[in-house]
N, C-alpha and C positions, 0 to 999 in steps of 0.2 A: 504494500500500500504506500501512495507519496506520504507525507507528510504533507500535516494542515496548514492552513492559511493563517498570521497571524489576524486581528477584529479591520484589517484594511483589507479590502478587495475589490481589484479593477474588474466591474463588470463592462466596459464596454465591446460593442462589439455583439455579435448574435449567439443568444445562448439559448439552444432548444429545448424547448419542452416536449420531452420524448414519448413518444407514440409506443407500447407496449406490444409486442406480438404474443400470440398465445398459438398451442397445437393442441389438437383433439385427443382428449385422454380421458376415458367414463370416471378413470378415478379419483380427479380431479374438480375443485370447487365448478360447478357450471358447464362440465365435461371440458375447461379451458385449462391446461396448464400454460403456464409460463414457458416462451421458447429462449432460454438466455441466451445461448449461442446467436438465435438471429436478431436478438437484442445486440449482443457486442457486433457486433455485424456492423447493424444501425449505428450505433453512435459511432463506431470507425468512418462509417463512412461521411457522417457529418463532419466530421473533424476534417477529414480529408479535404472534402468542400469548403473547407476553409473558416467554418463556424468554430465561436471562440471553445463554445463548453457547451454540456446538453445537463438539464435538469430531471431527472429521474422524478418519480413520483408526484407528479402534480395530479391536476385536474385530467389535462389530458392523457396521463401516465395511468390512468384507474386506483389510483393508489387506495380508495375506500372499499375496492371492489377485491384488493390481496389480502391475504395472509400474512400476519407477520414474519414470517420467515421470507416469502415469497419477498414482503417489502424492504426487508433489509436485504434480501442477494441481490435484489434490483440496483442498489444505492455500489454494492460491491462490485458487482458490474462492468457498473458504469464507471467506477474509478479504477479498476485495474487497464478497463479499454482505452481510456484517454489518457494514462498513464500523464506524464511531463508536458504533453501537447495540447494543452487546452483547462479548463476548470470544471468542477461536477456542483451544482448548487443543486443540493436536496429538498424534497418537498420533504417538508417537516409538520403537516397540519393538522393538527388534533381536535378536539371537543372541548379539552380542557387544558391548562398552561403543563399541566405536569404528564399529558400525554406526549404534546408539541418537544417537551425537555426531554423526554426520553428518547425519542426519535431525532432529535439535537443529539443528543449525546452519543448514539449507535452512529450516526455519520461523522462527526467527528475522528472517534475510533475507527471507522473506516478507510476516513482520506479522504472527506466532500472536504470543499475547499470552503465551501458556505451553506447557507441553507433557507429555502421560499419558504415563510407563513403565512399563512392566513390567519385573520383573527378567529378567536373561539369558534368552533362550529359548532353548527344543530342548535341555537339557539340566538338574538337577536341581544347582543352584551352591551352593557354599557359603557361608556369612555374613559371611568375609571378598569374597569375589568378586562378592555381591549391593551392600557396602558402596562398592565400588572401581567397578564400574558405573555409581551415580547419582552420586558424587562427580565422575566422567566427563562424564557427563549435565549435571551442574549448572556444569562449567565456562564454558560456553557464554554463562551469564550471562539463562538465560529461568529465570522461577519454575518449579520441578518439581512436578509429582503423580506420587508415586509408586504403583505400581498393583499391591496383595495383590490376586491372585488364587491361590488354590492349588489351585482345581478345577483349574485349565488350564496353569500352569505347574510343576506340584508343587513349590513354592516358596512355604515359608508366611511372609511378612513378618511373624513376632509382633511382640507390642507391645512388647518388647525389642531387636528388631532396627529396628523404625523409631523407638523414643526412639533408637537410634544411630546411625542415617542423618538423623534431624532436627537433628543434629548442624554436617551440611554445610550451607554457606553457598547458598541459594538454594533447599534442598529446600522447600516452605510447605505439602504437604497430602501425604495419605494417601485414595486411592480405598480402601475396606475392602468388599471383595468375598466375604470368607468366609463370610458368613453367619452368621457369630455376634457376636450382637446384644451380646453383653460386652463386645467388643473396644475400643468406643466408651471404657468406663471405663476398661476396661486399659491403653489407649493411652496416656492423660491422666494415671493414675496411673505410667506406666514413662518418661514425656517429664518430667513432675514431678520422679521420682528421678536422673535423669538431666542434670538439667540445661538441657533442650531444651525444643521447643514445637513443636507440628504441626495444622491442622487435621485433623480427621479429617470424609470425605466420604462418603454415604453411594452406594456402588456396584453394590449390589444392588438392584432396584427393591419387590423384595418383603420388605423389612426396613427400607426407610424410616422409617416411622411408629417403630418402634424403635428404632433408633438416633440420629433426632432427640430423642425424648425423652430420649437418653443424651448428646445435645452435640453429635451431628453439625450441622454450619454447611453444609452444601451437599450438591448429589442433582446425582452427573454421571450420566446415565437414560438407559434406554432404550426404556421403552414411551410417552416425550413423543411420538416419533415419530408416536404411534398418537394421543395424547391430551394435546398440549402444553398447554390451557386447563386441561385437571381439572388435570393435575400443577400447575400453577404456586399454581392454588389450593389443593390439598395444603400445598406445601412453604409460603406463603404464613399459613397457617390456622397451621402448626408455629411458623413462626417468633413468631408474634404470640403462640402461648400457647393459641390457641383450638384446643385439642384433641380436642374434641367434632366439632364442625365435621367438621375433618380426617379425622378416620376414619371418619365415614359413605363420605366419597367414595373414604379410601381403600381400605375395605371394600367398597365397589362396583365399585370394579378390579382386587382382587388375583388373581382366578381369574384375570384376564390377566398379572398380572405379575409371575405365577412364574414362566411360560414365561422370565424373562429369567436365568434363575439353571441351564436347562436346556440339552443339550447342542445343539438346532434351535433356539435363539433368536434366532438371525436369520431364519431362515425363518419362526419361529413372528409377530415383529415386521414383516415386510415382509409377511406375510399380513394380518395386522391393518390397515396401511395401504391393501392395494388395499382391504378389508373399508370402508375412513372414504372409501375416494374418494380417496387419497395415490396416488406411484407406487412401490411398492414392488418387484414384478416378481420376479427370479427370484435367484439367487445363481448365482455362478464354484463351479469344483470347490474343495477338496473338497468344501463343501456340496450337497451331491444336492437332489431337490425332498423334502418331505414325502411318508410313506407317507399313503396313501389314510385309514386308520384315523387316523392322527396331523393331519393335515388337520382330518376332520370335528370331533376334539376342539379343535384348535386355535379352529375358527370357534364352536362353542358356547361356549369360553371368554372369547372378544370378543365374544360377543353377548350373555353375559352382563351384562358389562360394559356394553354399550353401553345395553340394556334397563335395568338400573339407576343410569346416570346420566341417563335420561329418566325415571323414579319420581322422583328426588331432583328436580325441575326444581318 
Protein backbone atom coordinates (compact mmCIF):
# COMPACT_ATOMS: atom_id res chain seq x y z
CA UNK A 1 0.00 0.00 0.00
CA UNK A 2 1.55 3.83 -0.67
CA UNK A 3 1.47 5.75 2.11
CA UNK A 4 -1.07 8.48 3.05
CA UNK A 5 -1.41 11.84 2.21
CA UNK A 6 -0.57 14.33 4.93
CA UNK A 7 -4.45 16.95 5.89
CA UNK A 8 -3.10 18.97 2.33
CA UNK A 9 -4.39 17.41 -0.90
CA UNK A 10 -4.09 18.70 -4.56
CA UNK A 11 -7.39 17.65 -5.91
CA UNK A 12 -7.00 19.36 -9.06
CA UNK A 13 -7.60 17.90 -12.04
CA UNK A 14 -10.26 14.86 -12.95
CA UNK A 15 -10.82 12.52 -10.39
CA UNK A 16 -13.53 9.69 -11.10
CA UNK A 17 -16.09 8.40 -9.43
CA UNK A 18 -15.92 4.98 -10.31
CA UNK A 19 -18.42 2.80 -11.82
CA UNK A 20 -18.41 -0.78 -10.09
CA UNK A 21 -18.67 -3.84 -12.21
CA UNK A 22 -20.28 -6.91 -10.94
CA UNK A 23 -20.53 -10.94 -12.57
CA UNK A 24 -23.25 -13.35 -12.17
CA UNK A 25 -22.87 -15.41 -9.04
CA UNK A 26 -26.43 -17.02 -7.26
CA UNK A 27 -24.37 -16.90 -4.34
CA UNK A 28 -23.85 -13.62 -4.00
CA UNK A 29 -25.88 -10.41 -2.45
CA UNK A 30 -28.56 -9.97 -5.73
CA UNK A 31 -26.91 -12.86 -7.67
CA UNK A 32 -24.15 -9.63 -8.33
CA UNK A 33 -20.65 -10.35 -7.10
CA UNK A 34 -18.09 -7.85 -7.36
CA UNK A 35 -15.75 -8.28 -10.45
CA UNK A 36 -12.30 -6.80 -8.87
CA UNK A 37 -10.06 -7.74 -11.43
CA UNK A 38 -12.22 -5.70 -14.08
CA UNK A 39 -12.42 -3.02 -11.46
CA UNK A 40 -8.56 -2.73 -11.56
CA UNK A 41 -8.88 -2.89 -15.19
CA UNK A 42 -11.03 0.22 -14.96
CA UNK A 43 -9.31 2.40 -12.86
CA UNK A 44 -5.91 1.47 -14.98
CA UNK A 45 -7.36 2.47 -17.48
CA UNK A 46 -8.44 5.82 -16.38
CA UNK A 47 -5.23 6.73 -15.17
CA UNK A 48 -3.87 5.81 -18.26
CA UNK A 49 -6.32 8.48 -19.93
CA UNK A 50 -4.68 10.78 -18.06
CA UNK A 51 -7.22 11.20 -15.03
CA UNK A 52 -5.73 12.44 -11.94
CA UNK A 53 -7.31 9.76 -9.21
CA UNK A 54 -10.67 7.73 -9.34
CA UNK A 55 -12.90 7.63 -6.18
CA UNK A 56 -14.12 4.25 -5.13
CA UNK A 57 -17.34 4.01 -3.22
CA UNK A 58 -19.40 6.81 -3.92
CA UNK A 59 -22.95 7.32 -5.12
CA UNK A 60 -22.00 6.02 -8.29
CA UNK A 61 -19.73 3.23 -6.87
CA UNK A 62 -23.08 1.55 -5.04
CA UNK A 63 -21.34 1.76 -2.13
CA UNK A 64 -24.82 1.23 0.17
CA UNK A 65 -25.64 -1.55 -2.12
CA UNK A 66 -21.98 -3.61 -0.65
CA UNK A 67 -20.86 -5.46 1.98
CA UNK A 68 -18.42 -4.53 4.03
CA UNK A 69 -15.98 -6.57 3.03
CA UNK A 70 -16.92 -6.06 -0.42
CA UNK A 71 -16.60 -2.00 0.59
CA UNK A 72 -13.29 -2.18 1.88
CA UNK A 73 -11.50 -4.47 -1.12
CA UNK A 74 -13.05 -1.88 -3.28
CA UNK A 75 -11.13 1.07 -1.49
CA UNK A 76 -7.91 -1.69 -1.63
CA UNK A 77 -8.27 -1.99 -5.19
CA UNK A 78 -8.22 0.84 -6.10
CA UNK A 79 -5.10 1.98 -4.26
CA UNK A 80 -2.94 -0.98 -5.04
CA UNK A 81 -4.02 -0.17 -9.16
CA UNK A 82 -3.19 3.46 -9.07
CA UNK A 83 -0.26 2.70 -7.17
CA UNK A 84 2.25 6.35 -7.32
CA UNK A 85 0.30 7.60 -10.59
CA UNK A 86 -2.44 9.35 -9.49
CA UNK A 87 -4.71 9.73 -5.87
CA UNK A 88 -7.65 7.39 -4.48
CA UNK A 89 -10.34 9.66 -2.55
CA UNK A 90 -12.68 7.21 -0.74
CA UNK A 91 -16.21 7.54 -0.34
CA UNK A 92 -16.58 7.43 3.32
CA UNK A 93 -20.42 8.08 3.87
CA UNK A 94 -22.29 6.82 6.77
CA UNK A 95 -25.66 7.51 8.72
CA UNK A 96 -23.93 8.58 11.56
CA UNK A 97 -20.39 10.40 12.29
CA UNK A 98 -18.89 7.23 13.94
CA UNK A 99 -19.82 5.10 10.80
CA UNK A 100 -18.22 7.85 8.36
CA UNK A 101 -15.00 7.58 11.04
CA UNK A 102 -14.76 4.11 10.78
CA UNK A 103 -14.75 3.96 7.07
CA UNK A 104 -12.06 7.20 7.41
CA UNK A 105 -10.08 5.15 9.35
CA UNK A 106 -10.08 1.54 7.16
CA UNK A 107 -8.90 3.84 4.19
CA UNK A 108 -6.55 5.53 5.70
CA UNK A 109 -4.83 2.05 6.68
CA UNK A 110 -5.20 1.23 3.34
CA UNK A 111 -3.50 4.14 1.38
CA UNK A 112 -6.71 6.53 0.09
CA UNK A 113 -4.81 9.54 -0.05
CA UNK A 114 -8.24 11.25 1.02
CA UNK A 115 -11.74 10.70 1.44
CA UNK A 116 -15.62 12.06 -0.05
CA UNK A 117 -18.44 12.69 2.73
CA UNK A 118 -21.58 13.29 2.77
CA UNK A 119 -23.32 14.73 5.57
CA UNK A 120 -25.33 12.24 7.87
CA UNK A 121 -27.51 10.02 5.87
CA UNK A 122 -31.02 8.68 6.17
CA UNK A 123 -32.09 11.55 7.94
CA UNK A 124 -32.51 15.52 7.35
CA UNK A 125 -29.57 16.98 10.23
CA UNK A 126 -29.11 19.86 11.43
CA UNK A 127 -26.18 22.44 11.00
CA UNK A 128 -24.97 21.99 14.32
CA UNK A 129 -24.99 17.96 13.66
CA UNK A 130 -23.62 18.37 9.92
CA UNK A 131 -20.80 20.58 11.77
CA UNK A 132 -19.93 17.62 14.56
CA UNK A 133 -19.97 14.85 11.63
CA UNK A 134 -16.91 16.10 9.52
CA UNK A 135 -15.03 17.47 12.51
CA UNK A 136 -15.48 13.52 13.31
CA UNK A 137 -14.50 12.66 9.89
CA UNK A 138 -11.47 14.80 9.94
CA UNK A 139 -10.09 13.57 13.19
CA UNK A 140 -8.67 10.66 11.41
CA UNK A 141 -6.09 12.97 10.05
CA UNK A 142 -6.94 12.01 5.93
CA UNK A 143 -7.62 15.51 3.94
CA UNK A 144 -11.71 15.67 3.62
CA UNK A 145 -14.10 16.55 0.78
CA UNK A 146 -16.98 17.36 1.88
CA UNK A 147 -19.89 16.37 -0.26
CA UNK A 148 -23.33 19.10 -1.00
CA UNK A 149 -25.57 17.01 -2.37
CA UNK A 150 -29.00 18.16 -1.50
CA UNK A 151 -30.88 16.37 -4.23
CA UNK A 152 -30.05 13.19 -2.27
CA UNK A 153 -29.51 13.98 1.10
CA UNK A 154 -31.94 16.89 1.65
CA UNK A 155 -29.15 18.48 3.23
CA UNK A 156 -28.00 21.80 1.67
CA UNK A 157 -24.28 22.54 2.65
CA UNK A 158 -24.75 26.40 1.85
CA UNK A 159 -21.86 28.42 1.43
CA UNK A 160 -22.33 29.50 5.03
CA UNK A 161 -22.30 26.27 6.57
CA UNK A 162 -19.11 25.12 4.64
CA UNK A 163 -17.10 28.73 5.32
CA UNK A 164 -17.95 26.83 8.80
CA UNK A 165 -16.82 23.53 8.43
CA UNK A 166 -13.75 24.92 6.55
CA UNK A 167 -13.01 25.94 9.79
CA UNK A 168 -11.96 22.36 10.86
CA UNK A 169 -8.40 21.29 10.65
CA UNK A 170 -8.06 18.89 7.69
CA UNK A 171 -11.54 19.66 5.89
CA UNK A 172 -9.51 21.05 2.07
CA UNK A 173 -12.45 20.87 -0.54
CA UNK A 174 -16.02 21.04 -1.08
CA UNK A 175 -17.65 18.46 -3.94
CA UNK A 176 -20.79 21.27 -4.94
CA UNK A 177 -23.29 19.14 -6.34
CA UNK A 178 -26.24 21.52 -6.26
CA UNK A 179 -26.30 22.62 -9.32
CA UNK A 180 -26.20 26.10 -8.86
CA UNK A 181 -23.60 27.51 -10.80
CA UNK A 182 -23.21 30.75 -7.87
CA UNK A 183 -22.32 28.75 -5.35
CA UNK A 184 -18.78 28.69 -6.78
CA UNK A 185 -18.76 32.78 -5.71
CA UNK A 186 -20.61 32.37 -2.62
CA UNK A 187 -18.46 29.93 -1.30
CA UNK A 188 -15.30 32.18 -1.79
CA UNK A 189 -17.06 35.15 -0.61
CA UNK A 190 -18.72 33.37 2.94
CA UNK A 191 -14.96 31.38 3.43
CA UNK A 192 -13.44 35.02 2.97
CA UNK A 193 -15.85 36.53 5.64
CA UNK A 194 -15.36 33.90 7.71
CA UNK A 195 -12.13 33.47 8.01
CA UNK A 196 -11.44 30.07 6.29
CA UNK A 197 -10.43 28.71 2.86
CA UNK A 198 -11.98 25.61 0.90
CA UNK A 199 -11.47 24.43 -2.41
CA UNK A 200 -14.45 24.25 -4.13
CA UNK A 201 -14.87 21.17 -6.67
CA UNK A 202 -16.97 20.92 -9.29
CA UNK A 203 -19.41 17.60 -8.71
CA UNK A 204 -21.97 17.82 -11.17
CA UNK A 205 -20.73 16.92 -14.43
CA UNK A 206 -23.17 19.10 -16.25
CA UNK A 207 -22.15 22.44 -14.65
CA UNK A 208 -18.45 22.13 -15.08
CA UNK A 209 -17.69 24.54 -17.69
CA UNK A 210 -19.56 26.84 -15.16
CA UNK A 211 -18.38 26.66 -12.23
CA UNK A 212 -14.64 26.45 -13.46
CA UNK A 213 -15.15 29.67 -14.97
CA UNK A 214 -16.24 30.65 -11.35
CA UNK A 215 -12.98 29.12 -9.51
CA UNK A 216 -13.69 25.75 -9.34
CA UNK A 217 -10.00 23.95 -9.11
CA UNK A 218 -11.16 20.21 -9.77
CA UNK A 219 -14.02 17.98 -11.47
CA UNK A 220 -14.54 14.71 -9.11
CA UNK A 221 -16.91 13.15 -12.49
CA UNK A 222 -18.62 10.83 -13.54
CA UNK A 223 -19.27 10.53 -17.11
CA UNK A 224 -14.99 10.07 -17.29
CA UNK A 225 -16.02 6.63 -16.82
CA UNK A 226 -17.61 6.86 -20.31
CA UNK A 227 -15.15 9.48 -21.72
CA UNK A 228 -11.96 9.99 -19.47
CA UNK A 229 -9.71 11.51 -22.63
CA UNK A 230 -12.60 14.20 -23.67
CA UNK A 231 -12.90 15.11 -19.97
CA UNK A 232 -9.28 15.41 -19.09
CA UNK A 233 -9.11 17.68 -22.09
CA UNK A 234 -12.08 19.78 -20.95
CA UNK A 235 -10.82 20.22 -17.42
CA UNK A 236 -7.40 20.78 -19.11
CA UNK A 237 -8.53 23.53 -21.81
CA UNK A 238 -10.33 25.21 -18.39
CA UNK A 239 -7.60 25.25 -16.49
CA UNK A 240 -5.09 26.88 -19.07
CA UNK A 241 -7.76 29.63 -19.96
CA UNK A 242 -8.55 28.23 -23.30
CA UNK A 243 -12.18 28.53 -23.13
CA UNK A 244 -13.10 28.38 -26.49
CA UNK A 245 -11.59 25.08 -26.81
CA UNK A 246 -13.29 23.72 -23.89
CA UNK A 247 -16.78 24.17 -24.62
CA UNK A 248 -16.82 22.87 -28.06
CA UNK A 249 -16.10 19.43 -26.45
CA UNK A 250 -17.88 20.40 -23.62
CA UNK A 251 -20.89 21.17 -25.61
CA UNK A 252 -20.42 17.84 -27.60
CA UNK A 253 -21.10 15.86 -24.31
CA UNK A 254 -23.40 17.57 -22.22
CA UNK A 255 -26.76 15.62 -23.76
CA UNK A 256 -24.71 12.80 -21.88
CA UNK A 257 -23.98 14.51 -18.99
CA UNK A 258 -26.86 15.56 -17.59
CA UNK A 259 -27.90 12.08 -17.13
CA UNK A 260 -25.26 12.44 -14.06
CA UNK A 261 -27.39 15.00 -12.11
CA UNK A 262 -30.41 12.50 -12.75
CA UNK A 263 -32.04 10.01 -10.51
CA UNK A 264 -30.70 6.56 -13.18
CA UNK A 265 -27.23 7.97 -13.35
CA UNK A 266 -25.69 5.03 -12.73
CA UNK A 267 -27.49 3.19 -14.84
CA UNK A 268 -27.62 5.83 -17.34
CA UNK A 269 -23.32 5.94 -16.85
CA UNK A 270 -22.69 2.11 -16.95
CA UNK A 271 -24.91 2.03 -20.17
CA UNK A 272 -22.71 4.52 -21.64
CA UNK A 273 -19.70 2.35 -21.00
CA UNK A 274 -20.83 -1.04 -22.37
CA UNK A 275 -22.05 1.72 -25.34
CA UNK A 276 -17.59 2.68 -25.43
CA UNK A 277 -16.77 -1.06 -25.13
CA UNK A 278 -16.04 -0.50 -20.95
CA UNK A 279 -17.77 -3.06 -18.48
CA UNK A 280 -20.29 -1.46 -17.02
CA UNK A 281 -23.14 -4.30 -16.68
CA UNK A 282 -25.98 -4.12 -14.58
CA UNK A 283 -26.51 -2.44 -10.97
CA UNK A 284 -27.56 -4.31 -7.16
CA UNK A 285 -31.04 -3.23 -5.98
CA UNK A 286 -32.22 -0.79 -5.24
CA UNK A 287 -31.31 0.26 -8.69
CA UNK A 288 -33.61 -1.76 -11.16
CA UNK A 289 -32.57 -1.87 -14.90
CA UNK A 290 -33.66 1.17 -17.11
CA UNK A 291 -37.28 1.35 -18.58
CA UNK A 292 -37.26 0.35 -22.12
CA UNK A 293 -38.26 4.20 -23.07
CA UNK A 294 -35.43 5.58 -20.67
CA UNK A 295 -32.86 3.17 -22.39
CA UNK A 296 -33.57 4.03 -25.92
CA UNK A 297 -33.15 7.98 -24.65
CA UNK A 298 -30.26 7.11 -22.70
CA UNK A 299 -28.31 5.51 -25.90
CA UNK A 300 -29.29 8.49 -28.22
CA UNK A 301 -27.89 10.79 -25.80
CA UNK A 302 -24.33 8.95 -25.88
CA UNK A 303 -24.59 8.65 -29.26
CA UNK A 304 -24.99 11.85 -29.53
CA UNK A 305 -22.05 12.57 -27.82
CA UNK A 306 -20.14 10.02 -29.34
CA UNK A 307 -21.07 11.29 -33.02
CA UNK A 308 -19.88 14.68 -32.09
CA UNK A 309 -16.65 14.11 -30.64
CA UNK A 310 -15.81 12.33 -34.12
CA UNK A 311 -17.05 15.83 -36.08
CA UNK A 312 -14.67 17.80 -33.71
CA UNK A 313 -11.64 15.16 -34.79
Amino acid sequence: MTETASTHLDLGGVVVATALPYKEDASAPAGLAVDYDAYAEHCNWLIENGCRGVGPNGSLGEYSSLTDEERRKVVQVAVETVGDRGIVVAGVHGPGWHQAQHWTQLAKEDGAHGVLCLPPTMYRSADADVVEHFAKVAEVGLPVMIYNNPLDTKVDITPRLVAEIAKIDGIVAVKEFSGDVRRAFEIQEACEAAGSSIDVIAGSDDVLFELMIDGATGWFAGYPNVFPAEAVAIYDHMAAGRYVEAREIYKSLIAAFRWDSRPEFVQAIKLGMDMVGRNGGPCRPPRAALTPAMEVQVRADTQRALDALVALQ
